[in-house]
C-alpha positions in Angstrom: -89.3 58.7 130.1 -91.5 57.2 132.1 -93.6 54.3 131.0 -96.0 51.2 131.4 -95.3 48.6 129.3 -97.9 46.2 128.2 -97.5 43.0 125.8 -100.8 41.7 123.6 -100.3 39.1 121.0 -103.0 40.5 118.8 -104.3 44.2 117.7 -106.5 46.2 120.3 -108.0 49.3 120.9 -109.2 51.2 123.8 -108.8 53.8 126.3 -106.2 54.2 129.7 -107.7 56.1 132.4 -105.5 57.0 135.4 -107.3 57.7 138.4 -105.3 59.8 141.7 -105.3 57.4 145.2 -102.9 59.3 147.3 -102.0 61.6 144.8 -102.3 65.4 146.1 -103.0 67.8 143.3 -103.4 64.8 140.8 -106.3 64.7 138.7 -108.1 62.0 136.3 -106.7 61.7 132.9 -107.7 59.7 130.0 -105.6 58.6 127.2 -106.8 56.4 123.9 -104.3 53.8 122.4 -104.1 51.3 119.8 -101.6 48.3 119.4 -100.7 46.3 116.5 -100.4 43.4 118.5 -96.9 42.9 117.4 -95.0 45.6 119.9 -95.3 46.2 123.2 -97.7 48.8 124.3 -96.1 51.8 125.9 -98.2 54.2 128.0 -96.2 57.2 129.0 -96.5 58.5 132.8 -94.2 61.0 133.1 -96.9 63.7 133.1 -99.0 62.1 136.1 -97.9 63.5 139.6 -95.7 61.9 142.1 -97.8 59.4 144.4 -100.3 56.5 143.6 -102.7 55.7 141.0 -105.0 53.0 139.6 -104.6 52.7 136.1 -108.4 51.2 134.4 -107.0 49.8 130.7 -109.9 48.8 128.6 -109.9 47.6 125.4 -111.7 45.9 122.8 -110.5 42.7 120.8 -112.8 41.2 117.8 -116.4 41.4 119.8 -115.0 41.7 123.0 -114.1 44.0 125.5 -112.0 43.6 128.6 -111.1 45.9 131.6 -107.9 45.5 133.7 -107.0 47.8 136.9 -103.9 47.9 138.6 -102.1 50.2 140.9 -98.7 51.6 140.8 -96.4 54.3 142.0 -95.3 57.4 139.8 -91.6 58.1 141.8 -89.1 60.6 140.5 -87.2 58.9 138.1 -88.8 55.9 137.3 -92.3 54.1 138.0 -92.1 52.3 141.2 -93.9 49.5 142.8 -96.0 48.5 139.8 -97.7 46.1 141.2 -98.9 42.9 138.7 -97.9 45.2 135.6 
């Protein structure tokens, strides 16, 4: 399976959105998660087409709310390249 992992030392909730770059065919896809806070957060990829995306991963924590964006590669085994993930 194909994943992101993330690590947060306390509970959260938000949303993932995965946005194409040079993805031909891909399309935007949004995805809610929650995380205890305890174990890693794992965002399943395998559905996303081959090429590159931008992942936005935004989340609220107490009266807070943060946004991260990153790229990475979906390959054809395994996420490649993910850069600062």
């Amino acid at each position: 399976m194909q994943q992101l992992t993330f690590n947060f030392d306390h509970p959260i909730s938000g949303r993932a959105l995965f946005l194409p770059v040079a993805c031909p065919g891909g399309s935007a896809s949004c995805r809610r998660f929650s995380c205890d806070g305890i174990h890693p957060l794992l965002i399943p990829v395998d559905y996303l087409k081959h090429g590159e995306w931008q992942l936005e991963l935004g989340w609220t924590s107490g009266n807070s709310s943060y946004c991260l964006r990153r790229h990475f590669t979906v390959g054809t085994d395994e996420v490649l390249d993910s850069k600062n993930l």
